[in-house]
GUKOL-424539 format. One record per atom (N, C-alpha, C): residue in one letter; y, x, z; residue number from 1. Coordinates in nm, 3 decimals, always signed. Atoms other than C-alpha are relative to their C-alpha. Example, Ala and Ser with C-alpha at 12.3 -4.5 7.8 and 13.67 -1.06 7.14 Angstrom:
<pt r="A" y="-0.119" x="+0.089" z="+0.000" k="1"/>
<pt r="A" y="-0.450" x="+1.230" z="+0.780" k="1"/>
<pt r="A" y="+0.120" x="+0.090" z="+0.000" k="1"/>
<pt r="S" y="-0.119" x="-0.082" z="-0.006" k="2"/>
<pt r="S" y="-0.106" x="+1.367" z="+0.714" k="2"/>
<pt r="S" y="+0.109" x="-0.077" z="+0.073" k="2"/>
This chain:
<pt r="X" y="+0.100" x="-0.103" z="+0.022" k="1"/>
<pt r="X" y="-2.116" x="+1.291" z="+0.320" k="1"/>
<pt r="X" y="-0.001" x="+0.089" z="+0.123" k="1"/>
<pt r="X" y="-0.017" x="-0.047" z="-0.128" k="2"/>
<pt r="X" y="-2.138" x="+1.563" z="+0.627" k="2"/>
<pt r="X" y="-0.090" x="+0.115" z="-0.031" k="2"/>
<pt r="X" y="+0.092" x="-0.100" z="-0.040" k="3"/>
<pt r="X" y="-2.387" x="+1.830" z="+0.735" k="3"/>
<pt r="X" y="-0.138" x="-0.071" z="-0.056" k="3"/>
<pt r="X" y="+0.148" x="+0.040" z="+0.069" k="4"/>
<pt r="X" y="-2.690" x="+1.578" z="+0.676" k="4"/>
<pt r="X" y="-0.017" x="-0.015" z="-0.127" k="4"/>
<pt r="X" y="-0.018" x="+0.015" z="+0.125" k="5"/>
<pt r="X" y="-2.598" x="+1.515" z="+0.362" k="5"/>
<pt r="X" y="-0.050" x="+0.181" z="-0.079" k="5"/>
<pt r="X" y="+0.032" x="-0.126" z="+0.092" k="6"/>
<pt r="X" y="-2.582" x="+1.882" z="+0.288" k="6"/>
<pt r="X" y="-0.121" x="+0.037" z="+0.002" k="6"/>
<pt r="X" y="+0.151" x="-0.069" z="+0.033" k="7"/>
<pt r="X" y="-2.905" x="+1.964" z="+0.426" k="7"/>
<pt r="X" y="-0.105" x="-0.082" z="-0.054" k="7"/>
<pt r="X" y="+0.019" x="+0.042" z="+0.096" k="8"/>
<pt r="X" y="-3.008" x="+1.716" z="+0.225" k="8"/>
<pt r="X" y="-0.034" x="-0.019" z="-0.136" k="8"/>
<pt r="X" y="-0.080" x="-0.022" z="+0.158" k="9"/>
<pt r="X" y="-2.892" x="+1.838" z="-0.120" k="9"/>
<pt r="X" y="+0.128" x="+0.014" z="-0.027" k="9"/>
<pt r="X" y="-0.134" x="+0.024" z="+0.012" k="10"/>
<pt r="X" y="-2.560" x="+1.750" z="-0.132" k="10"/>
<pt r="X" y="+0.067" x="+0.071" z="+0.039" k="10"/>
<pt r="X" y="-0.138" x="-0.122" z="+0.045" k="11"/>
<pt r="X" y="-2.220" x="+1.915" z="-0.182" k="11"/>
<pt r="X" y="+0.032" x="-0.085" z="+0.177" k="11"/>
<pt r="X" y="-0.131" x="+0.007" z="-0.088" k="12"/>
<pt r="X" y="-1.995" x="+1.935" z="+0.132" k="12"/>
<pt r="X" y="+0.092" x="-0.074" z="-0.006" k="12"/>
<pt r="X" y="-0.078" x="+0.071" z="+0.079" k="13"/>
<pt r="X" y="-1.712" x="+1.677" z="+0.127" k="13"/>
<pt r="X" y="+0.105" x="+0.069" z="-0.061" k="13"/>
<pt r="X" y="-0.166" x="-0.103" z="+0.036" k="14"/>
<pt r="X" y="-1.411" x="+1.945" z="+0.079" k="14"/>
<pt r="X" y="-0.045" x="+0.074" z="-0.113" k="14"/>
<pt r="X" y="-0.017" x="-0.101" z="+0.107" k="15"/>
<pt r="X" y="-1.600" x="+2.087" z="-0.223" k="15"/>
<pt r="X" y="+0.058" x="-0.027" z="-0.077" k="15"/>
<pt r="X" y="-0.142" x="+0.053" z="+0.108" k="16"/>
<pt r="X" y="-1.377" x="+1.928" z="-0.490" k="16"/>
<pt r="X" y="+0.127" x="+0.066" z="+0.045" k="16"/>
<pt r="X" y="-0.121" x="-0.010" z="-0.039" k="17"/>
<pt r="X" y="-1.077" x="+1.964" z="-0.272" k="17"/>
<pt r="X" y="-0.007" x="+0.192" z="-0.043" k="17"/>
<pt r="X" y="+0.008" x="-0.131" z="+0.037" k="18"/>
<pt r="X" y="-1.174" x="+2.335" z="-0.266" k="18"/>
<pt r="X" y="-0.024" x="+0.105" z="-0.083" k="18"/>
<pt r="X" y="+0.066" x="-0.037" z="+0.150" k="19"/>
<pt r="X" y="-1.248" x="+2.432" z="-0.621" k="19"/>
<pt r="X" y="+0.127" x="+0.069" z="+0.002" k="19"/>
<pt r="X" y="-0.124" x="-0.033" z="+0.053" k="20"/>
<pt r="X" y="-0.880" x="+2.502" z="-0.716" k="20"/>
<pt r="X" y="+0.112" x="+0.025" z="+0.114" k="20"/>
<pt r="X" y="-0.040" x="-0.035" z="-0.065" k="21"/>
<pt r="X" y="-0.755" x="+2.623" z="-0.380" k="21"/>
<pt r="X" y="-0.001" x="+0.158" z="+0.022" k="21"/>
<pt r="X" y="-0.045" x="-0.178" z="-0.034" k="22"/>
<pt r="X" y="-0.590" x="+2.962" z="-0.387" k="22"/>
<pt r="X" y="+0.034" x="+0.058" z="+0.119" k="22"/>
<pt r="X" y="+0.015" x="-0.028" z="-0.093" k="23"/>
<pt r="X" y="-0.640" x="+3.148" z="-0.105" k="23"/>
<pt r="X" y="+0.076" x="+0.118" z="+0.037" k="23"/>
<pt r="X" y="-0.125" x="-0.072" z="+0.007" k="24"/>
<pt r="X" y="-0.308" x="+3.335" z="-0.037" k="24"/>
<pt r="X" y="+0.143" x="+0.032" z="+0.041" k="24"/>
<pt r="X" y="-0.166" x="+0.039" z="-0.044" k="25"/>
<pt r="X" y="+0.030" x="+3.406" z="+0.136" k="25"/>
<pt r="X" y="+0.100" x="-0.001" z="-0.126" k="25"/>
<pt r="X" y="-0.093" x="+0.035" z="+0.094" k="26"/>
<pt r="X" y="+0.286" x="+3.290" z="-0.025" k="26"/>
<pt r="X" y="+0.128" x="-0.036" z="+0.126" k="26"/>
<pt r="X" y="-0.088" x="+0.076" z="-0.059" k="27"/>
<pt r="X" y="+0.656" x="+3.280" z="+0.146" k="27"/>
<pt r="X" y="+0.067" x="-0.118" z="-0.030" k="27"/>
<pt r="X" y="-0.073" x="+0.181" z="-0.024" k="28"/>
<pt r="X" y="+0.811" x="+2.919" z="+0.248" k="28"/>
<pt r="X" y="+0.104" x="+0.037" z="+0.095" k="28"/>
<pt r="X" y="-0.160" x="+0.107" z="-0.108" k="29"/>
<pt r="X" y="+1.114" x="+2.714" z="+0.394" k="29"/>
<pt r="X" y="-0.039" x="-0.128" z="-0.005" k="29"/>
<pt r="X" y="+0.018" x="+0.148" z="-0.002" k="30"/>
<pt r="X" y="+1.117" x="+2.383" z="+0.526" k="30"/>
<pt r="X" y="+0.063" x="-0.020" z="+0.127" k="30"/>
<pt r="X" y="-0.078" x="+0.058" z="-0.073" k="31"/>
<pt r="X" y="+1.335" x="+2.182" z="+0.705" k="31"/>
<pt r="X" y="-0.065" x="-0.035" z="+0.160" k="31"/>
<pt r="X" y="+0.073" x="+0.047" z="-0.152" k="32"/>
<pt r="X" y="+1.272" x="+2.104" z="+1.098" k="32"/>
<pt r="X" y="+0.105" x="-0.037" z="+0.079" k="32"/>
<pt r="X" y="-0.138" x="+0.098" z="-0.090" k="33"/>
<pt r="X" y="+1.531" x="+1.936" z="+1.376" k="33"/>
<pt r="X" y="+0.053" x="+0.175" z="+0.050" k="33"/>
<pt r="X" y="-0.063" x="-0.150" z="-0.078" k="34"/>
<pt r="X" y="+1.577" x="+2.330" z="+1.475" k="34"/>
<pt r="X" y="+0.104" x="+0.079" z="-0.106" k="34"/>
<pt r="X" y="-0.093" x="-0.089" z="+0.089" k="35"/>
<pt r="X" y="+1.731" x="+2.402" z="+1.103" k="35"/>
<pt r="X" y="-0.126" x="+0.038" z="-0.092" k="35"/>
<pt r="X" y="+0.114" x="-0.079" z="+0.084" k="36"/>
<pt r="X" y="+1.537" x="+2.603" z="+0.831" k="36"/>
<pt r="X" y="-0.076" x="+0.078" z="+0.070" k="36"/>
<pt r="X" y="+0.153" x="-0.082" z="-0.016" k="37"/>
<pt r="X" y="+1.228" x="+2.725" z="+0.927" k="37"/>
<pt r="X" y="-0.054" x="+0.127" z="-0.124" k="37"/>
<pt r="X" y="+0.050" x="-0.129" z="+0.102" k="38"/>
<pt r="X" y="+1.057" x="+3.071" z="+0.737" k="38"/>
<pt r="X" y="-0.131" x="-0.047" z="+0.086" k="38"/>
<pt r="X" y="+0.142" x="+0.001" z="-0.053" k="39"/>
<pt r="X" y="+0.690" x="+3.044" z="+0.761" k="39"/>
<pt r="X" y="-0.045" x="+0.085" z="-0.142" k="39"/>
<pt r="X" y="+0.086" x="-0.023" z="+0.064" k="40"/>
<pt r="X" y="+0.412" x="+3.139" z="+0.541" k="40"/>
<pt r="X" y="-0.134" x="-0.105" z="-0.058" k="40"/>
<pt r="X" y="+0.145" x="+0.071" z="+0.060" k="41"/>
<pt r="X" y="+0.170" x="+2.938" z="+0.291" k="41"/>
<pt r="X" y="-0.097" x="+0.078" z="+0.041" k="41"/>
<pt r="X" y="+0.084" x="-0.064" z="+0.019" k="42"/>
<pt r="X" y="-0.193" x="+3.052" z="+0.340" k="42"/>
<pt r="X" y="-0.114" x="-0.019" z="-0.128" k="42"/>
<pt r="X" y="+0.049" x="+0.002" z="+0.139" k="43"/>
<pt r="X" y="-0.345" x="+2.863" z="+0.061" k="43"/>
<pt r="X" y="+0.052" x="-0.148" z="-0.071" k="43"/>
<pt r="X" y="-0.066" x="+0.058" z="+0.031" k="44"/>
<pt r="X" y="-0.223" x="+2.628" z="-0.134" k="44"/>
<pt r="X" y="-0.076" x="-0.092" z="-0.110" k="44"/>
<pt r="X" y="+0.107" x="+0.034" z="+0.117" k="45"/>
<pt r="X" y="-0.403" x="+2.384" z="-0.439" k="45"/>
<pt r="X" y="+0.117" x="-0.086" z="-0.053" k="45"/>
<pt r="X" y="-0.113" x="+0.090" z="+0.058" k="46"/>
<pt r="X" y="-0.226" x="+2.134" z="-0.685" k="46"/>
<pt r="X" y="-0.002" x="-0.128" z="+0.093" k="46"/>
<pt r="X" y="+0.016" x="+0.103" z="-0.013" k="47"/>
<pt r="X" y="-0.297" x="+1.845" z="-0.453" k="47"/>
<pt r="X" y="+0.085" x="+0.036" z="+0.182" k="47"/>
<pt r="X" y="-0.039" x="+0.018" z="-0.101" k="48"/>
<pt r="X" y="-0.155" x="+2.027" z="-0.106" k="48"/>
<pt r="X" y="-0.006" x="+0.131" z="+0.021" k="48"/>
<pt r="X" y="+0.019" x="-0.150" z="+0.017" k="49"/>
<pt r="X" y="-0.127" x="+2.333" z="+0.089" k="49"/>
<pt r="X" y="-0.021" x="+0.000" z="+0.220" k="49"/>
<pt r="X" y="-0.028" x="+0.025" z="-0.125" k="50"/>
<pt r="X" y="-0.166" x="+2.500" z="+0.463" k="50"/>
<pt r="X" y="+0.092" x="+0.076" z="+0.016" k="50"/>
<pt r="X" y="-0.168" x="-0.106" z="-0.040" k="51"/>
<pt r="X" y="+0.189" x="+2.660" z="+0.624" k="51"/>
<pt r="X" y="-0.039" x="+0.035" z="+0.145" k="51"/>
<pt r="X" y="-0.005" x="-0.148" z="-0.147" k="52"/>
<pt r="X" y="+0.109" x="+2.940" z="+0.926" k="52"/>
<pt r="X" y="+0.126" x="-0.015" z="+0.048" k="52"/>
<pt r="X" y="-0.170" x="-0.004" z="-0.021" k="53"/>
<pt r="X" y="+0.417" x="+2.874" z="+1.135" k="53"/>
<pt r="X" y="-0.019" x="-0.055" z="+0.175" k="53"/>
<pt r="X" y="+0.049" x="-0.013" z="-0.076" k="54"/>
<pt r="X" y="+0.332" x="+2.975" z="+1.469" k="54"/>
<pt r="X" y="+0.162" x="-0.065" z="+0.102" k="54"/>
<pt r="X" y="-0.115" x="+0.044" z="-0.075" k="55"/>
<pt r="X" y="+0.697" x="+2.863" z="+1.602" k="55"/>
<pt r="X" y="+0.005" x="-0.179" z="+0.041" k="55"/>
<pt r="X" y="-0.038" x="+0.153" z="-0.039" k="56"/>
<pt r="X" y="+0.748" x="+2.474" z="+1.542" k="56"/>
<pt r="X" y="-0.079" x="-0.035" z="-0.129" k="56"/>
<pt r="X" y="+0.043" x="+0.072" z="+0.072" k="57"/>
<pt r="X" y="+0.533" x="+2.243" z="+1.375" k="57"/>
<pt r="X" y="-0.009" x="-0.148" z="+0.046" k="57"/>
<pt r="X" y="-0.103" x="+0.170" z="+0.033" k="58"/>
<pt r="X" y="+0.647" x="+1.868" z="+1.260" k="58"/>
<pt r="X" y="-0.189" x="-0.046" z="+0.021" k="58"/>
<pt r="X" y="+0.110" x="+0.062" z="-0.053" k="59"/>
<pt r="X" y="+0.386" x="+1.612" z="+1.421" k="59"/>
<pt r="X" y="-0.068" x="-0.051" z="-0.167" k="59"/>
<pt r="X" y="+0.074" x="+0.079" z="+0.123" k="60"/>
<pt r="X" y="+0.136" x="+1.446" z="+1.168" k="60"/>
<pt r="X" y="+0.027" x="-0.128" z="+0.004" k="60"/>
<pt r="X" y="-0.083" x="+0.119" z="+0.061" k="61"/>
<pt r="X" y="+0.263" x="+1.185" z="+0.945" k="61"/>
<pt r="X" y="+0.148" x="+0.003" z="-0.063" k="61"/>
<pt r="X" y="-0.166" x="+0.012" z="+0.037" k="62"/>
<pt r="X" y="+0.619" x="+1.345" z="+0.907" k="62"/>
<pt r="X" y="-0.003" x="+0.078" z="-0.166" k="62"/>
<pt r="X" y="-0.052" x="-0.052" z="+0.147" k="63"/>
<pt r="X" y="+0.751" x="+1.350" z="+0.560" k="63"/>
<pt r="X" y="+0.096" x="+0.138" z="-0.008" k="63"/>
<pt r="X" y="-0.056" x="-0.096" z="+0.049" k="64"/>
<pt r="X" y="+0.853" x="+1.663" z="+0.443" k="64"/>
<pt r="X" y="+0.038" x="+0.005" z="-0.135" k="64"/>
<pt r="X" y="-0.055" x="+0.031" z="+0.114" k="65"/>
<pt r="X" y="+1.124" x="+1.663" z="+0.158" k="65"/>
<pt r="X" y="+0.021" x="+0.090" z="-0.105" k="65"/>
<pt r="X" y="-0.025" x="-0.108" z="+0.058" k="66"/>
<pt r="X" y="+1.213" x="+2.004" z="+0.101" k="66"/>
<pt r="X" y="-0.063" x="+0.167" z="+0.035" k="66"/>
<pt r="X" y="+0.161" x="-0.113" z="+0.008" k="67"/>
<pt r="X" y="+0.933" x="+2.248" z="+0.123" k="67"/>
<pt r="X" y="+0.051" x="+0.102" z="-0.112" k="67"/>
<pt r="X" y="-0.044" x="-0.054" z="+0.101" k="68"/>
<pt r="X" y="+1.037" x="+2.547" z="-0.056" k="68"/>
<pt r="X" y="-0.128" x="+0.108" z="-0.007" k="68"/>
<pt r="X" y="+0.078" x="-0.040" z="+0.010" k="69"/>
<pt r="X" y="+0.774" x="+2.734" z="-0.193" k="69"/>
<pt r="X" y="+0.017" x="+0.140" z="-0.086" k="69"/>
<pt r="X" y="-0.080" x="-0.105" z="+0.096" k="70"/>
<pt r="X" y="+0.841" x="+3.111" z="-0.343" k="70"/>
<pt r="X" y="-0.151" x="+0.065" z="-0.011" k="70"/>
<pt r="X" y="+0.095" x="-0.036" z="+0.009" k="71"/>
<pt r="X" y="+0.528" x="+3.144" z="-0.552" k="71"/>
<pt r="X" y="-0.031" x="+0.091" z="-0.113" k="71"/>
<pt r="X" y="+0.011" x="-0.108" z="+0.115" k="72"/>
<pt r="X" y="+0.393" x="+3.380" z="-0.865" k="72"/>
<pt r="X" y="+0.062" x="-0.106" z="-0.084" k="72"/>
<pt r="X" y="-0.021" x="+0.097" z="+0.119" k="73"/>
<pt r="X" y="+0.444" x="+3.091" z="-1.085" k="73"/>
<pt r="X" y="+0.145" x="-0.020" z="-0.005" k="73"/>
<pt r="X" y="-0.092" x="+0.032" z="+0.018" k="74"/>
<pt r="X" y="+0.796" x="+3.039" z="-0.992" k="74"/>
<pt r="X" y="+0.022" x="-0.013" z="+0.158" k="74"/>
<pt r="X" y="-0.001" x="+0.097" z="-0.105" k="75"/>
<pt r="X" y="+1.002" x="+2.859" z="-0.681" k="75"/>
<pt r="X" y="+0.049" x="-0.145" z="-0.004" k="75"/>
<pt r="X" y="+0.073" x="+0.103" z="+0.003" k="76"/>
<pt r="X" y="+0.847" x="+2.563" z="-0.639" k="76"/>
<pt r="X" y="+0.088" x="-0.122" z="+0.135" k="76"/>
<pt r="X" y="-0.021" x="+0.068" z="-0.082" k="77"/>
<pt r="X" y="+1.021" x="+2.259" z="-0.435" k="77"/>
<pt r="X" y="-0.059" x="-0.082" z="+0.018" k="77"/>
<pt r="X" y="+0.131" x="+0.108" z="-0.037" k="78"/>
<pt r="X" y="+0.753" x="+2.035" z="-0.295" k="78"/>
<pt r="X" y="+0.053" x="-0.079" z="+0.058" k="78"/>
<pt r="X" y="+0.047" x="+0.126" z="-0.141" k="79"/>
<pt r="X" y="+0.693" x="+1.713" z="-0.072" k="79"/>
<pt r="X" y="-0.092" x="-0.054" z="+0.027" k="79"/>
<pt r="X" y="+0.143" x="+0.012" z="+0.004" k="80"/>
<pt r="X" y="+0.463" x="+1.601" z="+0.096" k="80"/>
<pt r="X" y="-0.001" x="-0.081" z="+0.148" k="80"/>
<pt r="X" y="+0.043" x="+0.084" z="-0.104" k="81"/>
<pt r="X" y="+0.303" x="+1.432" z="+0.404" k="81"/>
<pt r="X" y="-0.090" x="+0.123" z="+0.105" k="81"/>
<pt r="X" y="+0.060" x="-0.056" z="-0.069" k="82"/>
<pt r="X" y="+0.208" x="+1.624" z="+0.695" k="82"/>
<pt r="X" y="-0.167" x="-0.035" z="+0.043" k="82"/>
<pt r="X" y="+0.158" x="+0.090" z="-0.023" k="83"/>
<pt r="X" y="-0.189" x="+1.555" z="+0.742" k="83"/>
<pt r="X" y="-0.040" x="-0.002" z="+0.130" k="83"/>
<pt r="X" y="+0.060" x="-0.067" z="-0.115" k="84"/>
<pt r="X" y="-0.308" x="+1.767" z="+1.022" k="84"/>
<pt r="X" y="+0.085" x="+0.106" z="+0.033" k="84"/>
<pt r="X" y="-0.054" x="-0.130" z="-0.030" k="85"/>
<pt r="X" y="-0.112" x="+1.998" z="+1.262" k="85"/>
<pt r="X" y="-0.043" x="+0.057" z="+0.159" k="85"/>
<pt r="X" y="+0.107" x="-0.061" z="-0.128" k="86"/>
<pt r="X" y="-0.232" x="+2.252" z="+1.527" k="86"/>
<pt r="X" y="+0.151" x="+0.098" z="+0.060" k="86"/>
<pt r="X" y="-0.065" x="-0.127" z="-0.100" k="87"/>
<pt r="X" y="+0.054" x="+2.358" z="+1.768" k="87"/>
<pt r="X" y="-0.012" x="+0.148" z="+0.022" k="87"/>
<pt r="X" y="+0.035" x="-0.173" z="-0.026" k="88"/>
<pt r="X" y="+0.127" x="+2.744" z="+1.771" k="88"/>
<pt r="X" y="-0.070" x="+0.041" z="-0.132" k="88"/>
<pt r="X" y="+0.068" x="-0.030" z="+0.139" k="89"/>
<pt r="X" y="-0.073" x="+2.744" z="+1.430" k="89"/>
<pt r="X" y="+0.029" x="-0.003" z="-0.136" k="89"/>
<pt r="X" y="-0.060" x="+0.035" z="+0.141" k="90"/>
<pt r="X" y="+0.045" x="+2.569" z="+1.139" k="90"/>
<pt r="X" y="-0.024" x="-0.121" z="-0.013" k="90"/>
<pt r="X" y="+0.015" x="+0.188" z="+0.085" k="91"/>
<pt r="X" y="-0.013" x="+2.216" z="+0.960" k="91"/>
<pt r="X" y="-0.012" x="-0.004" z="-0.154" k="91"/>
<pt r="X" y="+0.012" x="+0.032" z="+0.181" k="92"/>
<pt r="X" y="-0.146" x="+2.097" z="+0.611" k="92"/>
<pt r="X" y="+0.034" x="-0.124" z="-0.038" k="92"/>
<pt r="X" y="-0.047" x="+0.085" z="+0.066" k="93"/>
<pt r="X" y="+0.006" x="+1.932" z="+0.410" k="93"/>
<pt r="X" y="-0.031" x="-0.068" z="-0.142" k="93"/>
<pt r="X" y="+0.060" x="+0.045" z="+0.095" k="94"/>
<pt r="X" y="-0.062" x="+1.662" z="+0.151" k="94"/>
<pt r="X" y="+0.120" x="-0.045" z="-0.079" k="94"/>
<pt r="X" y="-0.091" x="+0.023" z="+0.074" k="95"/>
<pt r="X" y="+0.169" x="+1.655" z="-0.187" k="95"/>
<pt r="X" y="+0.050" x="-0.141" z="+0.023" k="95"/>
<pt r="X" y="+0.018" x="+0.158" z="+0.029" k="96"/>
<pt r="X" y="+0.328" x="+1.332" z="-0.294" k="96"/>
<pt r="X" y="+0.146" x="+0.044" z="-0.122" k="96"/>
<pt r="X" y="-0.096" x="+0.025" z="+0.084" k="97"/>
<pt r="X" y="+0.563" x="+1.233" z="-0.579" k="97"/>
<pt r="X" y="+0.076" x="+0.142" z="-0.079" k="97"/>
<pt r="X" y="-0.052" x="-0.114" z="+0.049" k="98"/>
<pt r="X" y="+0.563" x="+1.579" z="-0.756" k="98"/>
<pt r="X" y="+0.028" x="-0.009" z="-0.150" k="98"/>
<pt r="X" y="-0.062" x="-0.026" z="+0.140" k="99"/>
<pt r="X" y="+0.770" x="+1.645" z="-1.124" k="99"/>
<pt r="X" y="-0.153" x="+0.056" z="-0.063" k="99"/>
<pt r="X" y="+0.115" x="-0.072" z="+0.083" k="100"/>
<pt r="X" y="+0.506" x="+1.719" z="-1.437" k="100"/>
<pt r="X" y="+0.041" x="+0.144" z="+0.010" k="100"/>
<pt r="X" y="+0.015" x="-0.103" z="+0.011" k="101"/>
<pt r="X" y="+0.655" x="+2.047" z="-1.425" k="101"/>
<pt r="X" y="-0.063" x="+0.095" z="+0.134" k="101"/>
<pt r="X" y="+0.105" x="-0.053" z="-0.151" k="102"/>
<pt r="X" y="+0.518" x="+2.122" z="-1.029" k="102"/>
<pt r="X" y="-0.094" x="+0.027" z="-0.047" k="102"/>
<pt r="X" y="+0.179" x="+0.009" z="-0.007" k="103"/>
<pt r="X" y="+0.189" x="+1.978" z="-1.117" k="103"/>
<pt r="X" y="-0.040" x="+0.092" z="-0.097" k="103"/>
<pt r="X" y="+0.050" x="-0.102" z="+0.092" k="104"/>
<pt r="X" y="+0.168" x="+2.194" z="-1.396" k="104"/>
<pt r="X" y="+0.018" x="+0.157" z="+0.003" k="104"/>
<pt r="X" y="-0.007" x="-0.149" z="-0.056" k="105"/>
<pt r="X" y="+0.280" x="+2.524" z="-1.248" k="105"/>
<pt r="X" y="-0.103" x="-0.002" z="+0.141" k="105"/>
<pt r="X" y="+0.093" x="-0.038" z="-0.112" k="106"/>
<pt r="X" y="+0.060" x="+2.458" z="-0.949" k="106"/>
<pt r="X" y="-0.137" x="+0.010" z="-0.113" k="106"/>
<pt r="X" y="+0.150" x="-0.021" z="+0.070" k="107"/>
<pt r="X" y="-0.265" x="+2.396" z="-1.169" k="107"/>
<pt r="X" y="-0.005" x="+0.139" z="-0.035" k="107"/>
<pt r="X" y="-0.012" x="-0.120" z="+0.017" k="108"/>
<pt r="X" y="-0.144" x="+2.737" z="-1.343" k="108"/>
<pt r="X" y="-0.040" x="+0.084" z="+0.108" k="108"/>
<pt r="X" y="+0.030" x="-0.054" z="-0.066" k="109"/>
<pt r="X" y="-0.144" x="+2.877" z="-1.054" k="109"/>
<pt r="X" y="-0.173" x="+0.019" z="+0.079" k="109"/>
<pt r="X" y="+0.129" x="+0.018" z="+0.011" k="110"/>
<pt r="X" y="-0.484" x="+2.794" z="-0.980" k="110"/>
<pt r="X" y="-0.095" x="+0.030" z="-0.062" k="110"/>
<pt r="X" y="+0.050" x="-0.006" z="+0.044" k="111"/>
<pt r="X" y="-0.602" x="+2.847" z="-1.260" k="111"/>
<pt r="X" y="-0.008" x="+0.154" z="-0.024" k="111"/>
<pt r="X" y="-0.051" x="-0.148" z="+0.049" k="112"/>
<pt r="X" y="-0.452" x="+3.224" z="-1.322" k="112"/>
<pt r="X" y="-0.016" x="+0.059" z="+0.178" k="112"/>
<pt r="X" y="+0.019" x="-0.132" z="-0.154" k="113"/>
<pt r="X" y="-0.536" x="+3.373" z="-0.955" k="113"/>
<pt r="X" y="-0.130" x="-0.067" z="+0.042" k="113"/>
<pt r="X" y="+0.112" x="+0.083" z="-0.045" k="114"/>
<pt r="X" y="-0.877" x="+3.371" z="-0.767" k="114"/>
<pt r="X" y="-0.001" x="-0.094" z="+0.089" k="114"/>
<pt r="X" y="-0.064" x="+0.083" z="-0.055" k="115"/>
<pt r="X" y="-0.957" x="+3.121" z="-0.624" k="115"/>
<pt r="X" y="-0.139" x="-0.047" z="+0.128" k="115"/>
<pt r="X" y="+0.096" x="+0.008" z="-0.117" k="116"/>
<pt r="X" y="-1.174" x="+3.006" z="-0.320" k="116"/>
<pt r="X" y="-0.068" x="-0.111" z="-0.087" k="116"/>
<pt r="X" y="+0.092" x="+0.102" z="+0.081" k="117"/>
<pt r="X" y="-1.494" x="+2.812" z="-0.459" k="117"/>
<pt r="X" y="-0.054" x="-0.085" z="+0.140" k="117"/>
């Protein structure tokens, strides 16, 4: 889908993705070859999130195991797959192999704060 698409009619492709994306700091940890890292979530959804972490960011493709996430809902230990990362910026990340009780405190979370449409 794309731009022609939209002016078109059509939805954007990230509108799904972006329905249930909370748009929000939230402090993190996560492992890196330097030791624990402190960064910052900026928004986060049940399916992935982006981490602000202007120091060191892990190339795309690297598994991340222990993602610690200290959110309203609780703290949250994630994993996930690095997707996209922007040196000096941050990197998003895409879940994988999360417990029913994650997926169900992230949806909460989603569902109980605003949320970017």
């Amino acid at each position: 889908m794309g731009w022609l698409n939209v002016l078109s009619g059509g939805k954007p492709d990230d509108n799904r993705r972006r329905r249930q994306r909370v748009v929000q700091y939230f402090d993190c940890t996560w492992s890196s070859a330097f030791g624990e890292e402190r960064a910052r979530i900026s928004n986060i959804s049940p399916t992935g999130c982006y981490i602000e972490s202007r120091f060191s960011v892990p190339a795309e493709g690297t598994a991340l195991t222990d993602l610690t996430a200290n959110l309203p809902v609780g703290t949250l230990t994630l994993q996930g797959t690095v997707i996209d990362a922007t040196p000096g910026v941050g990197f998003a990340v895409r879940f994988s192999e999360l417990d029913t009780h994650t997926v169900e405190s992230l949806r909460a979370l989603a569902k109980n704060t605003l949320v970017e449409h």
